[in-house]
matplotlib code that plots the C-alpha trace (Angstrom):
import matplotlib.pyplot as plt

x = [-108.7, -107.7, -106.3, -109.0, -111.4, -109.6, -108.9, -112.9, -113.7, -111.4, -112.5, -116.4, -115.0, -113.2, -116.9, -117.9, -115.5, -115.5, -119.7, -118.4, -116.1, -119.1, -120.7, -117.4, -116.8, -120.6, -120.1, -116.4, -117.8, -120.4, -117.8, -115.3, -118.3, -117.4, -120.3, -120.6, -123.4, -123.1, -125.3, -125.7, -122.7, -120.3, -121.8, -120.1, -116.8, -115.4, -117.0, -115.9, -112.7, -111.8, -113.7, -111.1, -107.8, -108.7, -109.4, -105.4, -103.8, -105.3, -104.2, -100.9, -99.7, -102.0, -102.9, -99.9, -99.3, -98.6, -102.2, -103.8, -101.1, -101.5, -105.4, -105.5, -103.4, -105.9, -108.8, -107.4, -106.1, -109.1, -111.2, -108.8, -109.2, -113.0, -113.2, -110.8, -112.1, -115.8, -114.7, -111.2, -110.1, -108.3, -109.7, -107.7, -109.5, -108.5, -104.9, -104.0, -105.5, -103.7, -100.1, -101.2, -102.4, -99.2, -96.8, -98.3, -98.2, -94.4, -93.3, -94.4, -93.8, -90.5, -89.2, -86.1, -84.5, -81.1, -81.5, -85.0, -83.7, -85.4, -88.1, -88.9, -87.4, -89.6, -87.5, -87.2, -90.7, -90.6, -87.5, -89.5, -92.4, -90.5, -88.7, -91.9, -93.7, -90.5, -90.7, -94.2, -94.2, -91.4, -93.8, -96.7, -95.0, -93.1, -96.5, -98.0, -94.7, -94.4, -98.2, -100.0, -102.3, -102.0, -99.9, -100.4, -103.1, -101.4, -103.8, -101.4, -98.5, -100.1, -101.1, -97.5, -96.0, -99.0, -97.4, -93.7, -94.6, -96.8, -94.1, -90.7, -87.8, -86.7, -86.5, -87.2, -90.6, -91.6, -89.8, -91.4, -94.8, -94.4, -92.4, -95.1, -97.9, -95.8, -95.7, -99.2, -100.2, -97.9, -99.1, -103.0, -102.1, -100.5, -103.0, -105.9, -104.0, -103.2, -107.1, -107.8, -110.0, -107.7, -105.6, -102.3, -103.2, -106.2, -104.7, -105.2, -105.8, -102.9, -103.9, -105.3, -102.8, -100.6, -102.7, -102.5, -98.6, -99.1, -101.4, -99.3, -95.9, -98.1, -99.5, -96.2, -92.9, -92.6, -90.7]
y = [-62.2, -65.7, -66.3, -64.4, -66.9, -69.4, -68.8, -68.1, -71.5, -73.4, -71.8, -72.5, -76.3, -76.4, -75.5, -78.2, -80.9, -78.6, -79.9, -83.4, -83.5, -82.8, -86.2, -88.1, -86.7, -87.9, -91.6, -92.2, -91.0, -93.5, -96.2, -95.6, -95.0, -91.6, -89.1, -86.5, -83.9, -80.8, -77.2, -75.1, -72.5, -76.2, -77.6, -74.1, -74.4, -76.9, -76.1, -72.0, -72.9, -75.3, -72.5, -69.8, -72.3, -73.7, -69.7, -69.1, -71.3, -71.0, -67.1, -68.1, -70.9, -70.6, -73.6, -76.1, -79.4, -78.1, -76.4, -79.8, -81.8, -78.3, -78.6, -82.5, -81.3, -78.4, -80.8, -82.9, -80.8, -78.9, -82.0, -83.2, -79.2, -79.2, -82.7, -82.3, -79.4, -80.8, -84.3, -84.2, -87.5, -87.2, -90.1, -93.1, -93.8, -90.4, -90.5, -93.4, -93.5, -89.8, -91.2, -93.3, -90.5, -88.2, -90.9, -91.5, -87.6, -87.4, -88.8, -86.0, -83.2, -81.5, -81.3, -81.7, -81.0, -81.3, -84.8, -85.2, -86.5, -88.0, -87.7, -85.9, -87.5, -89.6, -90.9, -87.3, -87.3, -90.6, -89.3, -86.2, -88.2, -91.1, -88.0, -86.3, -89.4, -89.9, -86.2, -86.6, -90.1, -88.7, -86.0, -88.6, -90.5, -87.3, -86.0, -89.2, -89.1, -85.5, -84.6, -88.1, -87.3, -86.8, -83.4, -84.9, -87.1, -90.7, -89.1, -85.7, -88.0, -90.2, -86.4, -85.6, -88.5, -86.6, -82.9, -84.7, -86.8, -83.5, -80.9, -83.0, -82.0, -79.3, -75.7, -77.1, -77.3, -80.3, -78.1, -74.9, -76.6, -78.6, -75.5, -73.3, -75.4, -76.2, -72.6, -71.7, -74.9, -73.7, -69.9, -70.7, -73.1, -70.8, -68.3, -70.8, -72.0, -68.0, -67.4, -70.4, -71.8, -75.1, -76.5, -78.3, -81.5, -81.3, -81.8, -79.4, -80.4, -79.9, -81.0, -77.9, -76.1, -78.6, -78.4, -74.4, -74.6, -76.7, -74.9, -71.4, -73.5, -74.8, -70.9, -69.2, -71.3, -73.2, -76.9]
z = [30.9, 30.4, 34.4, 35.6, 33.6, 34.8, 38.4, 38.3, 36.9, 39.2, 42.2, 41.2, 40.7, 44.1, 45.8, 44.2, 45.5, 48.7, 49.2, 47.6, 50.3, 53.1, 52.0, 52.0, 55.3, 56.6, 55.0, 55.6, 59.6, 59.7, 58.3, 60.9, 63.7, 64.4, 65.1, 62.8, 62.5, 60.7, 61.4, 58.0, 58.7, 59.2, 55.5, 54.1, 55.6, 53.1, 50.3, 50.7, 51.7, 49.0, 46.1, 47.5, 47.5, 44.3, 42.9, 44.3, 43.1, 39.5, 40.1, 41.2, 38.9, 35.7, 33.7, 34.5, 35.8, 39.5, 39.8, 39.6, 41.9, 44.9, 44.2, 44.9, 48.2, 49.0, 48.8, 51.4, 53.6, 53.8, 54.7, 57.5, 59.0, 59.0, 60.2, 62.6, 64.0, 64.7, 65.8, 66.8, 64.7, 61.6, 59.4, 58.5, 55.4, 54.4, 55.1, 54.0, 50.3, 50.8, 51.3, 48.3, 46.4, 47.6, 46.9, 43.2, 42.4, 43.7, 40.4, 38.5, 40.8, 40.2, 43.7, 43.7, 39.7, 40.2, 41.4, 39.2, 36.0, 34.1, 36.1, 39.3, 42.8, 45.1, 47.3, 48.1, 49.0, 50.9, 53.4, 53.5, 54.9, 57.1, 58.6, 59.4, 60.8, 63.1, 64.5, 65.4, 66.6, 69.2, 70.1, 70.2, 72.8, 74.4, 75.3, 77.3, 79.2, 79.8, 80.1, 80.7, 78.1, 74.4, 73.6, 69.5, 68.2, 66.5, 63.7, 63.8, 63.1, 60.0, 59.2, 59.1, 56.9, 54.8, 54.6, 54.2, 50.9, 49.9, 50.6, 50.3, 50.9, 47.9, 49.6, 53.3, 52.5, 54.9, 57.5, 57.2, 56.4, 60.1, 61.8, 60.6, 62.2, 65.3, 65.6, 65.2, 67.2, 70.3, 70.0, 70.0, 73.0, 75.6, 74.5, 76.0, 78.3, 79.8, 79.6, 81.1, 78.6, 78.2, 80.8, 80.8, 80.8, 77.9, 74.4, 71.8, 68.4, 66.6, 63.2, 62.0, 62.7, 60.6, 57.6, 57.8, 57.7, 55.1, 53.1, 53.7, 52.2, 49.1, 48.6, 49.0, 48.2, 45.4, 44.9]

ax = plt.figure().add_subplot(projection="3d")
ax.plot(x, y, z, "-o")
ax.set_aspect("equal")
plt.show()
């Protein structure tokens, strides 16, 4: 009765950082200039989105210290996917105070315990995320060469130094959370490009699809 209590009352709080997260999104926009206009069925993406991560990971992990550090994650994960998707730009003004955020949380996240002692590894977390950047800045510049236009956004690779300090590197986390997304990425892009929705040389938005690999690593393999 407890979890379920719980669960319940941490998913009702993740709504509401969910629609706190819609007027971050709309002020952050207007700071960095970028257009950004919501219909109704857009306002309830984050806010429903965030309420059922928030209600999972309650489920899964119960009241402990990793609930918080996944649901700090969750939060801004799930506002890089929704803004994302409308605008295409993933903000810097979230990702930075993010690698700040992710970098501060490393310290008390028990990724790696054999080499945690006394206290849990970040420069696990900071390989994790200089390894991450490096794969997707190759890919960044790979894709202008290759394509002439941008196969990743330079916002998929600050993204990606992200999901590296998030995930680090206990369990091949980082990897599965980036092969996971390059995987989905790739599979949604042949499909448009076979149905002729997309063509080769238009860039897909990759960042989503990074945030769901993500997402899928925090719900299902532990540090």
């Amino acid at each position: 009765m407890n979890s379920v209590l719980l669960a319940v009352g941490w998913g009702l709080l993740g709504a509401a950082v969910g629609t706190g997260l819609n007027f971050l999104s709309r002020w952050l926009a207007r700071v960095e200039e970028i257009e950004f206009r919501q219909s109704f069925p857009e306002t309830l993406l984050m806010p429903l989105l965030t309420a059922v991560l928030f209600f999972v990971f309650a489920w899964q992990l119960g009241a402990q210290r990793l609930l918080l550090i996944n649901s700090v994650y969750a939060a801004i994960l799930v506002q890089v996917l929704a803004f994302d998707l409308k605008t295409r730009y993933i903000l810097d003004l979230v990702m930075f105070p993010s690698w700040v955020i992710a970098f501060g949380l490393a310290f008390v996240t028990p990724w790696t315990p054999f080499l945690s002692w006394p206290a849990p590894d970040w420069r696990t977390a900071l390989v994790a995320a200089v390894l991450a950047g490096v794969v997707f800045l190759v890919l960044y510049f790979g894709g202008q060469l290759v394509f002439g236009a941008e196969a990743f956004g330079f916002g998929d690779v600050k993204l990606a130094v992200f999901i590296g300090m998030a995930t680090g590197l206990s369990n091949l986390r980082m990897v599965h959370a980036i092969l996971y997304g390059v995987f989905l990425g790739g599979l949604v892009a042949i499909i448009l490009l076979i149905t002729r929705i997309r063509s080769l040389k238009e860039a897909v938005p990759y960042g989503p699809f990074l945030v769901s690999g993500t997402l899928l690593i925090l719900l299902t393999q532990a540090p």
